[in-house]
KESE-588780 format. One record per residue (C-alpha): x, y, z; residue in three letters. Coordinates in pm, 1 decimal, decimal comma. Last residue first. Example, Ala and Ser with C-alpha at 12.3 -4.5 7.8 and 13.67 -1.06 7.14 Angstrom:
BEGIN
[[1367,0; -106,0; 714,0]; "SER"];
[[1230,0; -450,0; 780,0]; "ALA"];
***
This chain:
BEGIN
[[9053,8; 7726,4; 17838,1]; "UNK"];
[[9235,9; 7852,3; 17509,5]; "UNK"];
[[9084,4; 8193,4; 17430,2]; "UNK"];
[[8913,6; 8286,7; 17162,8]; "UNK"];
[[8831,0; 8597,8; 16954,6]; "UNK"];
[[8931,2; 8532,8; 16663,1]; "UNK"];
[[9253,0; 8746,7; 16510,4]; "UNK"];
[[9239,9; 8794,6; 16146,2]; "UNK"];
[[9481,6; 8767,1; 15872,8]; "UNK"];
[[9320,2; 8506,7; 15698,7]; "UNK"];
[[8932,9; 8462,8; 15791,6]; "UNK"];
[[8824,9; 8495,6; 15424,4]; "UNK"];
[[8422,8; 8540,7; 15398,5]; "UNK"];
[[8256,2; 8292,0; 15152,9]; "UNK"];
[[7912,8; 8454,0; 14980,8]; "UNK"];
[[7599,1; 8373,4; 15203,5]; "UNK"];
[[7545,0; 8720,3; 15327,6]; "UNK"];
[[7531,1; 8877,1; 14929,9]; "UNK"];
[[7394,9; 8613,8; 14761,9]; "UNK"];
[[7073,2; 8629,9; 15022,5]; "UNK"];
[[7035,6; 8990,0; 14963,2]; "UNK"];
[[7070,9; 8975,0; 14599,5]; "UNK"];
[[6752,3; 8685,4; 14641,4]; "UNK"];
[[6579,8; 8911,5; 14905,1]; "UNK"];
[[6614,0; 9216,0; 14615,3]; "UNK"];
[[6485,2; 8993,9; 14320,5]; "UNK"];
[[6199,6; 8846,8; 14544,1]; "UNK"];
[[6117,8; 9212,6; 14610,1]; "UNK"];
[[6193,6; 9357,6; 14247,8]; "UNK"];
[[5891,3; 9051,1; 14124,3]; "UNK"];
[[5655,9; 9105,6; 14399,8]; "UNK"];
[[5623,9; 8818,7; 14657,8]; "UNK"];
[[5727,4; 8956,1; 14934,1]; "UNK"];
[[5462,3; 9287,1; 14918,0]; "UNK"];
[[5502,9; 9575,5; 15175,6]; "UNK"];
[[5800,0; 9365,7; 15342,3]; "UNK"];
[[6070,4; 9262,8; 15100,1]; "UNK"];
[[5868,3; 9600,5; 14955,9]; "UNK"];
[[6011,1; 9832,2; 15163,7]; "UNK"];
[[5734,6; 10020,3; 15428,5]; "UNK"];
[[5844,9; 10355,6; 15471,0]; "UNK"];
[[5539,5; 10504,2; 15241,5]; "UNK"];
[[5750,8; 10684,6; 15020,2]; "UNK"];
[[5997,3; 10347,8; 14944,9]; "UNK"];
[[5704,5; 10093,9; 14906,3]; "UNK"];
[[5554,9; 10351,9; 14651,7]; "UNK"];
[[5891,8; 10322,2; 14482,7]; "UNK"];
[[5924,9; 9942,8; 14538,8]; "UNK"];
[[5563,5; 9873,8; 14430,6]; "UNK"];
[[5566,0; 10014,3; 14104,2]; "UNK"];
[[5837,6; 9785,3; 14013,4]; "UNK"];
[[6117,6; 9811,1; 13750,6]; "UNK"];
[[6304,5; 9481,1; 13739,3]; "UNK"];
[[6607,7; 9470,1; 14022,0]; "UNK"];
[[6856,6; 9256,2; 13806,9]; "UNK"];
[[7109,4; 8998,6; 13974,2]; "UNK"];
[[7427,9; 8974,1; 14167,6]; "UNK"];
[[7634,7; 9016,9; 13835,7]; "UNK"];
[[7951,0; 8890,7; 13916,7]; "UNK"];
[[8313,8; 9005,6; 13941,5]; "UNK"];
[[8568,8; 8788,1; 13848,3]; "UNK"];
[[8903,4; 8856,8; 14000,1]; "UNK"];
[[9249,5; 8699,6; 13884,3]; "UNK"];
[[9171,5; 8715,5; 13518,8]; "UNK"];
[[8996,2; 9030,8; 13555,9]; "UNK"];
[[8631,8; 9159,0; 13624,3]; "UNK"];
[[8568,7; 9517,7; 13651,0]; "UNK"];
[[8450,1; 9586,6; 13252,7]; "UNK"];
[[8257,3; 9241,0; 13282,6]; "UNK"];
[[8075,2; 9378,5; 13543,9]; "UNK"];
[[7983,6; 9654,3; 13421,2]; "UNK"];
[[7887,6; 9504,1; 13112,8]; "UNK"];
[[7636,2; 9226,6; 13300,7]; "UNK"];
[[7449,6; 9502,7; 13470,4]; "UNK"];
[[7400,7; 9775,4; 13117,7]; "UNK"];
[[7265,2; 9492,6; 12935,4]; "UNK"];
[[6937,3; 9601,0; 12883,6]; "UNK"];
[[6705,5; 9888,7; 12751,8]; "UNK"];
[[6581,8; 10180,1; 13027,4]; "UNK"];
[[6203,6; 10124,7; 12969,0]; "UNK"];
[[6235,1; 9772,7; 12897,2]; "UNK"];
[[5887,6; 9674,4; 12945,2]; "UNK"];
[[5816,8; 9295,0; 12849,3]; "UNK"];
[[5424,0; 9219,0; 12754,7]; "UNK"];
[[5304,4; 8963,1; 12911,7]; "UNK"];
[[4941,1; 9094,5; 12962,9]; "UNK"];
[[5039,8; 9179,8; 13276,3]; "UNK"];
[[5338,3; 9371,2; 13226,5]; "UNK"];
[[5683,5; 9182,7; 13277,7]; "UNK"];
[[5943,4; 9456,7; 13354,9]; "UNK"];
[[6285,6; 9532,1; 13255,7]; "UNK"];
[[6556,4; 9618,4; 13470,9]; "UNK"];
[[6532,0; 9947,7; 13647,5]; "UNK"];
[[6863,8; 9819,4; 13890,8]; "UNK"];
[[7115,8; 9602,9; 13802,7]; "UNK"];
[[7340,3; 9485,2; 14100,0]; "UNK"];
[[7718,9; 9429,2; 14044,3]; "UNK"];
[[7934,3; 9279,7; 14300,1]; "UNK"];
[[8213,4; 9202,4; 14516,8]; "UNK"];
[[8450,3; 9534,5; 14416,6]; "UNK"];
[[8704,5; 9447,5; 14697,6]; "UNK"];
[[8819,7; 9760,1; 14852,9]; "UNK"];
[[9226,9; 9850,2; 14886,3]; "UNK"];
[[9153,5; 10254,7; 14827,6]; "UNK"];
[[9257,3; 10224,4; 14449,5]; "UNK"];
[[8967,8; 9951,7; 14420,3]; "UNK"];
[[8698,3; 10164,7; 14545,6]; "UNK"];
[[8763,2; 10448,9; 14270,1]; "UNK"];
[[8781,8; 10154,5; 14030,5]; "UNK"];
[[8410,2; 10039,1; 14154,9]; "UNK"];
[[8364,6; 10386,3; 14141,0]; "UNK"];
[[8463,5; 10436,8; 13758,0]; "UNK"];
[[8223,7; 10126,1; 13654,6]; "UNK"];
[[7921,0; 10315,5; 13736,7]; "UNK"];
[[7989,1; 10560,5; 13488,6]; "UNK"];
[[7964,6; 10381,1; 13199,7]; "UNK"];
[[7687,9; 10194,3; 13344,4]; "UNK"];
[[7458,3; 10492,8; 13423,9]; "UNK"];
[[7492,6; 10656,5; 13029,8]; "UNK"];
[[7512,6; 10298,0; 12905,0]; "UNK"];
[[7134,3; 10207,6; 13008,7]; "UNK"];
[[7075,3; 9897,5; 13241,6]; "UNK"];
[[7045,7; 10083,5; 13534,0]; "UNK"];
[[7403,0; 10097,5; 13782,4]; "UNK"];
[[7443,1; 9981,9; 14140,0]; "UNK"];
[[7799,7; 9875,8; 14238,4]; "UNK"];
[[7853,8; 9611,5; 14585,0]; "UNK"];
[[8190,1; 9720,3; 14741,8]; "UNK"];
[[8351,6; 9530,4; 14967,7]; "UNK"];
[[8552,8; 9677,7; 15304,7]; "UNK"];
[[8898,9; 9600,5; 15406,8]; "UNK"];
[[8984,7; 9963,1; 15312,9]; "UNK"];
[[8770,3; 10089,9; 15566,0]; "UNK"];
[[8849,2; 10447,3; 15769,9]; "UNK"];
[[9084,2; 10544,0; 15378,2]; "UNK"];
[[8798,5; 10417,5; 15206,8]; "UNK"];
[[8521,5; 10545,0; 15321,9]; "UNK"];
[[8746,3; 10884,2; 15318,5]; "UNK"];
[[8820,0; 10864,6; 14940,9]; "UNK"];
[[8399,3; 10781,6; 14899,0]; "UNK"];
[[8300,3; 11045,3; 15082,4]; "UNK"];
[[8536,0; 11312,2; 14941,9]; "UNK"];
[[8389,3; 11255,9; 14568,2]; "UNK"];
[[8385,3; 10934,0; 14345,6]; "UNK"];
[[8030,7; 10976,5; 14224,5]; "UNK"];
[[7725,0; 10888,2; 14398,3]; "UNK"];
[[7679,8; 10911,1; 14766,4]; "UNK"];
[[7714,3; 10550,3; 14959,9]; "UNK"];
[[7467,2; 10374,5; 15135,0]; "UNK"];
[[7704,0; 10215,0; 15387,0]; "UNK"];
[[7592,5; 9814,0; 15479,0]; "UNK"];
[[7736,1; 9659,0; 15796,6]; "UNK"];
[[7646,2; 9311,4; 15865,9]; "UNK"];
[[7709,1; 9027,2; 16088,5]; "UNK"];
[[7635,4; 9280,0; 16371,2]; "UNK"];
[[7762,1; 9333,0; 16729,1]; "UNK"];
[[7647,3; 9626,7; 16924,7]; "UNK"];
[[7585,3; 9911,6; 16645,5]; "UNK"];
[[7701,6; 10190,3; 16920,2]; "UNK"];
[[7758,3; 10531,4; 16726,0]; "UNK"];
[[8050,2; 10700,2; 16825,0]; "UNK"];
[[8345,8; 10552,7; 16636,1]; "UNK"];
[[8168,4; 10462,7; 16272,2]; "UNK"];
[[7936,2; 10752,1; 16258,4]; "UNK"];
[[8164,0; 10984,1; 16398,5]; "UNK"];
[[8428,2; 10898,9; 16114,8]; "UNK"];
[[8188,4; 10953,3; 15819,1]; "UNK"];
[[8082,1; 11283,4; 16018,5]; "UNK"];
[[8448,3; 11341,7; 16029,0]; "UNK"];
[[8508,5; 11297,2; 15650,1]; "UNK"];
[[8172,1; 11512,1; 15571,5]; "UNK"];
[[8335,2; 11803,5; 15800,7]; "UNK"];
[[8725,4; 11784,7; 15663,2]; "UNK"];
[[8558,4; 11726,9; 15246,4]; "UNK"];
[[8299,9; 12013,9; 15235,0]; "UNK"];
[[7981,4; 12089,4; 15410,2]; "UNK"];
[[7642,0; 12241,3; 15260,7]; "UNK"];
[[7388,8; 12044,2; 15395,4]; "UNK"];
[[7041,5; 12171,0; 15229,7]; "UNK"];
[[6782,8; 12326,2; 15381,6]; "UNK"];
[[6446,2; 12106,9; 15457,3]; "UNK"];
[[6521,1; 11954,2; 15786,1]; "UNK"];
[[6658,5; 12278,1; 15895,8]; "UNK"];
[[6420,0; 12438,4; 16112,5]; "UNK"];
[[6411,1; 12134,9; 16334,2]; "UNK"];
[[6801,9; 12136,3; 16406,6]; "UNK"];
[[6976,8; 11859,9; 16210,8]; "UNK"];
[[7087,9; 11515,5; 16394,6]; "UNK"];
[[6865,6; 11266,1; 16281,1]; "UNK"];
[[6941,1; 11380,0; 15919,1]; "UNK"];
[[7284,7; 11317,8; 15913,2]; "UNK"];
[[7147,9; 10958,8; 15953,5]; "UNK"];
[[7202,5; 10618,5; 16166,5]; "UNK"];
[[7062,5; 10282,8; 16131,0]; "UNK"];
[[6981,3; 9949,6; 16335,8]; "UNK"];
[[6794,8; 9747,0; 16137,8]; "UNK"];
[[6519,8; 9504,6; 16260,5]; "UNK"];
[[6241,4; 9706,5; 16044,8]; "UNK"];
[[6369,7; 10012,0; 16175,3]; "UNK"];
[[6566,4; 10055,5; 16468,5]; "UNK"];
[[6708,2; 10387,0; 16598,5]; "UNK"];
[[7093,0; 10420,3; 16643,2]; "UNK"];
[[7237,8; 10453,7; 17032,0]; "UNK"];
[[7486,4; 10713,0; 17061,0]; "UNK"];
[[7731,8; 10666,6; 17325,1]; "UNK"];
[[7964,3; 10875,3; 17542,8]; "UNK"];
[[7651,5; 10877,8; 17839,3]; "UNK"];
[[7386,9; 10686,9; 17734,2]; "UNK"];
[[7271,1; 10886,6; 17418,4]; "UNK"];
[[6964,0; 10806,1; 17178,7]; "UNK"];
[[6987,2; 10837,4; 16823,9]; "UNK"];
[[6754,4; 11127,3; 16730,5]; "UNK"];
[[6438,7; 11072,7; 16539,2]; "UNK"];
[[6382,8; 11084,3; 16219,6]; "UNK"];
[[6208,6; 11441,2; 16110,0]; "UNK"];
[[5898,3; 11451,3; 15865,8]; "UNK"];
[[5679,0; 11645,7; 16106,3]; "UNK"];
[[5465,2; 11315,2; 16135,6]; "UNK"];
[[5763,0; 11115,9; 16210,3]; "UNK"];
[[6055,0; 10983,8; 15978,1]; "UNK"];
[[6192,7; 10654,7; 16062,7]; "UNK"];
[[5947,4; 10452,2; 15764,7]; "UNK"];
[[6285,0; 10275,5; 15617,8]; "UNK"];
[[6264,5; 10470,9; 15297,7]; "UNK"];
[[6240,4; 10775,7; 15538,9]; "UNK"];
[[6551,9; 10720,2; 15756,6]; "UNK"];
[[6804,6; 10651,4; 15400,1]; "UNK"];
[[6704,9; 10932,5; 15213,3]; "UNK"];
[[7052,3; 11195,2; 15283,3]; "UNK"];
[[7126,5; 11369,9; 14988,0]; "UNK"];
[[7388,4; 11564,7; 15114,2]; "UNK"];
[[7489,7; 11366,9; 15366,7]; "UNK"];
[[7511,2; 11029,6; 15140,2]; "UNK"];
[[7673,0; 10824,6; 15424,0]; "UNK"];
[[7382,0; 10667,3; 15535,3]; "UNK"];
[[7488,3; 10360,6; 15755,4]; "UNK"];
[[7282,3; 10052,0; 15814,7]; "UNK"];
[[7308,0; 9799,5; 16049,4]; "UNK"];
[[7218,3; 9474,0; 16032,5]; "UNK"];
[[7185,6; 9157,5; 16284,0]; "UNK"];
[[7128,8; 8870,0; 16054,5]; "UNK"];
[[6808,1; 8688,5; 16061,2]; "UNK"];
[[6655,4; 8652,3; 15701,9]; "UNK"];
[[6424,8; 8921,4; 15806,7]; "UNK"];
[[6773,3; 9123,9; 15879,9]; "UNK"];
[[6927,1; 9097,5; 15566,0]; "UNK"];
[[6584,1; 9171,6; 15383,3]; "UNK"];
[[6602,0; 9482,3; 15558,3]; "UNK"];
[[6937,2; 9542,6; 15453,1]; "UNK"];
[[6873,5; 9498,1; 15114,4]; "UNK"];
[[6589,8; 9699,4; 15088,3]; "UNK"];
[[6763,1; 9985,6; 15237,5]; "UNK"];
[[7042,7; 9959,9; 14979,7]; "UNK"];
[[6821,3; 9872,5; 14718,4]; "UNK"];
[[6628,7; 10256,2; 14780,8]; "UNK"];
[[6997,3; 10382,3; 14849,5]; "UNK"];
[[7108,8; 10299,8; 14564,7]; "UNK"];
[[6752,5; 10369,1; 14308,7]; "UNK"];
[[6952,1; 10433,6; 14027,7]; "UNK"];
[[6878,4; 10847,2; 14005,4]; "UNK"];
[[7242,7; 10929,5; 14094,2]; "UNK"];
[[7579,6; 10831,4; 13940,9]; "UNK"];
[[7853,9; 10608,0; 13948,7]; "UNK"];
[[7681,7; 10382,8; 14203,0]; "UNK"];
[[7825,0; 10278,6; 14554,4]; "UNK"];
[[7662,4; 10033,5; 14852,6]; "UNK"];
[[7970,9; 9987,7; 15081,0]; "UNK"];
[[7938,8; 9675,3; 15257,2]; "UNK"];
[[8082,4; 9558,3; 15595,7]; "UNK"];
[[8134,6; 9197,1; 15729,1]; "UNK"];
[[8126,1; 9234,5; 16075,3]; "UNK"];
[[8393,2; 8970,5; 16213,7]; "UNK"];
[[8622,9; 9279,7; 16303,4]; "UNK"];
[[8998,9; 9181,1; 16275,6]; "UNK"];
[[9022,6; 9408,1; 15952,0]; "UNK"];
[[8840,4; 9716,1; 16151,7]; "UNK"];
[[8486,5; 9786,6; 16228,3]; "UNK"];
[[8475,3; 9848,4; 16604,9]; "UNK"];
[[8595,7; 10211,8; 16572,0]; "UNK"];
[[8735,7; 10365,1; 16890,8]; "UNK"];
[[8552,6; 10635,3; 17046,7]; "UNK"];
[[8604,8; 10453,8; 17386,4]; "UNK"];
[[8801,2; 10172,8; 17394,0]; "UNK"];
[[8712,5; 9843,1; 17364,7]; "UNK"];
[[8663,2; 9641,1; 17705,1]; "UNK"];
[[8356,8; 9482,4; 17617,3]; "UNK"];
[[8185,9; 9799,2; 17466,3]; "UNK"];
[[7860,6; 9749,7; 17590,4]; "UNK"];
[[7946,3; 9624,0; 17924,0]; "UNK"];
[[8186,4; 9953,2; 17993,7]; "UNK"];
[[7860,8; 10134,8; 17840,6]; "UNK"];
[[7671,2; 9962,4; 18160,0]; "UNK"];
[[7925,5; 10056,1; 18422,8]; "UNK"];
[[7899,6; 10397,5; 18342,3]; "UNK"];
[[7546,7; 10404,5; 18335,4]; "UNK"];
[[7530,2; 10251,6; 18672,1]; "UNK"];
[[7793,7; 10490,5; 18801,3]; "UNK"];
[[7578,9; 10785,1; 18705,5]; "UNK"];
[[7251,5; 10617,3; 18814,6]; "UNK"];
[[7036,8; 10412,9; 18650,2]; "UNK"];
[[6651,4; 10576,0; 18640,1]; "UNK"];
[[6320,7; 10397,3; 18753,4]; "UNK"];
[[6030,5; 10211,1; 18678,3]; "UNK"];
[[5771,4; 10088,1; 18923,4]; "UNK"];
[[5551,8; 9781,7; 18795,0]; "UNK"];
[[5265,5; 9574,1; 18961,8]; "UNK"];
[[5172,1; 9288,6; 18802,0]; "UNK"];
[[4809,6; 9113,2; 18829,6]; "UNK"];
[[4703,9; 8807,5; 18747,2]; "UNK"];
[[5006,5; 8573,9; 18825,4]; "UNK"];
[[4918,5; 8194,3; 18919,8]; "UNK"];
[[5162,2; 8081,5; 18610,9]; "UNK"];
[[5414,9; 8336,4; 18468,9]; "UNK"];
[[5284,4; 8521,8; 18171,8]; "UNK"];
[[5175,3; 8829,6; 18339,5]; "UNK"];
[[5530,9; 8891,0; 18420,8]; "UNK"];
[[5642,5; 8875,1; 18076,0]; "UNK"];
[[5360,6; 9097,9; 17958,5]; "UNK"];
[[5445,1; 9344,6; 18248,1]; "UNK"];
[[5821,2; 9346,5; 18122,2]; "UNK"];
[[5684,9; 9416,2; 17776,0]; "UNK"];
[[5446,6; 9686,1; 17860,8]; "UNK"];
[[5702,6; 9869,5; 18090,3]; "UNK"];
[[5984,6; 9812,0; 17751,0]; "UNK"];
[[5767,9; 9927,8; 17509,4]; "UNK"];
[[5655,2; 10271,8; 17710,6]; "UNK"];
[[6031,2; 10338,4; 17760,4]; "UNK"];
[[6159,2; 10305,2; 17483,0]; "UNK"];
[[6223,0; 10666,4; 17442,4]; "UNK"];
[[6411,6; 10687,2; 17684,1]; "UNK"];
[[6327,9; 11006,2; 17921,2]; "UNK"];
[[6560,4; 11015,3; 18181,5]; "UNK"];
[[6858,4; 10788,5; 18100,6]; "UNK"];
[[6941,7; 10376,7; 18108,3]; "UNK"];
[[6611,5; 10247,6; 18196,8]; "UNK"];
[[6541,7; 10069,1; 18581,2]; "UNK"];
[[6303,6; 9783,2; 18643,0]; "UNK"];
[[6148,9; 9719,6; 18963,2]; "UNK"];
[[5865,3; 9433,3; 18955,6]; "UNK"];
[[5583,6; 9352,2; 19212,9]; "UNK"];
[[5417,4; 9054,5; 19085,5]; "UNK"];
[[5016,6; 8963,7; 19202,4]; "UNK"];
[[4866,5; 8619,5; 19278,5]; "UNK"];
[[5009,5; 8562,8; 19603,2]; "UNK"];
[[5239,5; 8849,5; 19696,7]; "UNK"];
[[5535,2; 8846,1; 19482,2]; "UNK"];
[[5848,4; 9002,1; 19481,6]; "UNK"];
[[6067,0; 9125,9; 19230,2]; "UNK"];
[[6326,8; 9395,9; 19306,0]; "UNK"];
[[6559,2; 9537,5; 19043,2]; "UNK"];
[[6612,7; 9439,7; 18690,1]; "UNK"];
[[6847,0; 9656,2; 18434,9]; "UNK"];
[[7129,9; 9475,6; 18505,2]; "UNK"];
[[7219,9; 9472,3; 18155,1]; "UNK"];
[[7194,6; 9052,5; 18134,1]; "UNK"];
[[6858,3; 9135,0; 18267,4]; "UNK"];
[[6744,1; 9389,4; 18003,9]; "UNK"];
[[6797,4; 9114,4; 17766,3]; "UNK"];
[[6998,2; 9263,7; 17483,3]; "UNK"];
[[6866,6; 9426,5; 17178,2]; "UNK"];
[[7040,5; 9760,3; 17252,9]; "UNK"];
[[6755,4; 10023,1; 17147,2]; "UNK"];
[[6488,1; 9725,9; 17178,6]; "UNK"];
[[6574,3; 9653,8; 17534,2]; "UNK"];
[[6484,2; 9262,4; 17530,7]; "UNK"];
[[6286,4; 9058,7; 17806,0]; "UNK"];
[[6438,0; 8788,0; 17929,3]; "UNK"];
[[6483,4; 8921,5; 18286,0]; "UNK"];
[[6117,1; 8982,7; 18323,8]; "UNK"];
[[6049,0; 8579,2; 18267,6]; "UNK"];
[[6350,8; 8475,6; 18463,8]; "UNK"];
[[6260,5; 8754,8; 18795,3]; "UNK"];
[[5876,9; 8587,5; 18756,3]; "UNK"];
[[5996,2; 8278,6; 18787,7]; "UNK"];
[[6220,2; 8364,5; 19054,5]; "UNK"];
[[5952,2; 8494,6; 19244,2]; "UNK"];
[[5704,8; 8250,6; 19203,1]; "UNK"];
[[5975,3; 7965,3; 19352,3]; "UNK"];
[[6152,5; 7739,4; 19141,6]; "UNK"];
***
C-alpha cells in the first residue's frame, strides 16, 4: 500500500458524528497526497457552517497523523455542492421516499412509547436514562420527545447551551439531522422555538401537536436504529391518540410511583394504548423505596403501586410484567439538572443499576418477525 492510500483508508474511516457513517462511504473525501513526511487531505462537509465541523477537521487530521512516516497533515475543507448534497440524502434514505416515515410494521426498529397516567413520575427522566443506557450497551438509539408542552427531554440529556437553548437539528437539504447526546440521537419542540420564546409556553391544540408528532417521525433523519423510544406526555390526550394512530405496531412501557393516586391512573394509558393496537410490554416503578445508609428503608411514596398496575393490565392471554423498581435517588435528579444521567454520572448507584437493568430487559425481550418483510434478496 502506498502512503497515500494509507492515509486516504485512515481519513476515510473517520465518522461524521451528525450521521455516524464514515465520511468516506459519504463521499465526503477528496484529494490526498503526500509529500514525504507530510499528508495533504481534502475533505468536504455537507452545508456551510456544520456544526461539526471543528470535530470532524481534528478527527480527519488525527487519522492522518496516525499513519506511519506522517508528521505533519495538511487539511483544506470545503463545501458539497447542490448535486452532491442531493446525491448524498438519496444515500441516506436508500431509495425511501422523501418525507416518508421509516418506522412502520416492516421497520426492524423496535419503537417504544414511554407513557404514565400522570405527571411528576420522573417519565421522561427514565425515559432519557433508558435510552442512554440503550446506547452504552451498544444499540443505536434515538429518542423522541413528544411531550410539547412540557418538553424536558434536551436538558436531562446535557443538549441545552449556556443560554439554556438545544440546539437546532441540522438540515441537508429536505432533511433534519437530530443532535447527539450521550450516543443518542434526539429531537425536541424545543430545538425549534425562536430565542425569545424558550421560556413561554406552547400553546397548540390537537391538528398542530399531531403534525409535529408526524414531522418528527417523516422529516427527521434517525439513520437506522435498533431502538426508538417516545417520551410520551401524561394523560391520554391528542398525543397519545395520534402516537397511536402514526404507530400502532408500537409497545408501550407504563411509568407509575408506588402510591395508588399515580397507579390508578397509570393503568388508564396503558388501556388508552391498547385501543390504538399497542402492546402494553411493561411496567416500570419509579420513587421506589430507598436504602439509607444506616440501613434504614425510605418508602417515601409506600409500595406496591408497580406490581398492581401490572396485574390490573395483565390477562390470561397477555401477562404484563413488572420491569423493575427505580428506588428514589438523589443522584438521578441532580444527574437530570446537570445533563449528565446517572447510568453515566454514577453506574453503580442503586436507580442507575436499576435503570441499565430495565434497559437491558427491555432490548433483550423476543421481537416477533411475523408479518414482516426482511430485507434480502436471493443472490
Amino acid at each position: 500500500m502506498t502512503a497515500d492510500e494509507a492515509v486516504r483508508r485512515a481519513v476515510a474511516a473517520v465518522t461524521d458524528p451528525e450521521l455516524r457513517r464514515p465520511i468516506g462511504e459519504l463521499d465526503m473525501v477528496r484529494g490526498i497526497r503526500v509529500d514525504g513526511a507530510v499528508a495533504h487531505v481534502g475533505i468536504v462537509l455537507t452545508i456551510v457552517g456544520c456544526p461539526a465541523a471543528d470535530r470532524i477537521e481534528r478527527d480527519v487530521r488525527d487519522a492522518a497523523a496516525s499513519v506511519d512516516g506522517i508528521t505533519d497533515v495538511e487539511v483544506e475543507v470545503g463545501v458539497m455542492t447542490g448535486e452532491e448534497r442531493r446525491a448524498l440524502t438519496e444515500k441516506l434514505r436508500d431509495g425511501r421516499p422523501a418525507r416518508q416515515m421509516p418506522f412502520g410494521p416492516d421497520s426492524l426498529t423496535r419503537v417504544v412509547a414511554v407513557t404514565s397516567g400522570k405527571g411528576g413520575v420522573g417519565k421522561s427522566t427514565l425515559t432519557a436514562g433508558l435510552a442512554v443506557a440503550a446506547a452504552r450497551s451498544g444499540l443505536r438509539v434515538g429518542l423522541i420527545d413528544a411531550d410539547v408542552h412540557g418538553f424536558s427531554i434536551p436538558g436531562l440529556l446535557g443538549l441545552n447551551g449556556p443560554d439554556g437553548r438545544p440546539p437546532q437539528p441540522t438540515r441537508i437539504d429536505d432533511l433534519m439531522l437530530p443532535p447527539v447526546a450521550h450516543g443518542v440521537k434526539t429531537i425536541s419542540i424545543g430545538m425549534f422555538l425562536p430565542p425569545d420564546a424558550t421560556a413561554s409556553a406552547v400553546a397548540w391544540r390537537g391538528p398542530m401537536l399531531h403534525r409535529t408528532v408526524q414531522q418528527f417521525l417523516t422529516d427527521v433523519f434517525f439513520g437506522d436504529l435498533d431502538l426508538l423510544l417516545i417520551d410520551m406526555p401524561p394523560g391520554t390526550g391528542d398525543v397519545a391518540i395520534s402516537v397511536g394512530q402514526l404507530l400502532p405496531h408500537a409497545d408501550v412501557l407504563v411509568v407509575t410511583t408506588p402510591q395508588s393516586a399515580a397507579s390508578d391512573v397509570a393503568v388508564r394509558s396503558g388501556e388508552v394504548a391498547r385501543q390504538t393496537g399497542q402492546r402494553v410490554i411493561g411496567v416500570v416503578e419509579n420513587m421506589a423505596a430507598m436504602t439509607l445508609s444506616d440501613g434504614t428503608v425510605l418508602d417515601l411514596f409506600g409500595s406496591g403501586g408497580g406490581a398492581e398496575v401490572a396485574r390490573s393490565l395483565s390477562s390470561p392471554d397477555a401477562e404484563v410484567p413488572l420491569l423493575g423498581s427505580v428506588p428514589l435517588s438523589p443522584g438521578l435528579r441532580a444527574g437530570g439538572d446537570s445533563g449528565v444521567p446517572i447510568v453515566v454520572g454514577d453506574p453503580d448507584d442503586p436507580a442507575a443499576r436499576a435503570i441499565t437493568a430495565i434497559a437491558t430487559a427491555l432490548t433483550t425481550r423476543p421481537r416477533g418477525l411475523a408479518g414482516r418483510s426482511l430485507p434480502v434478496a436471493p443472490r
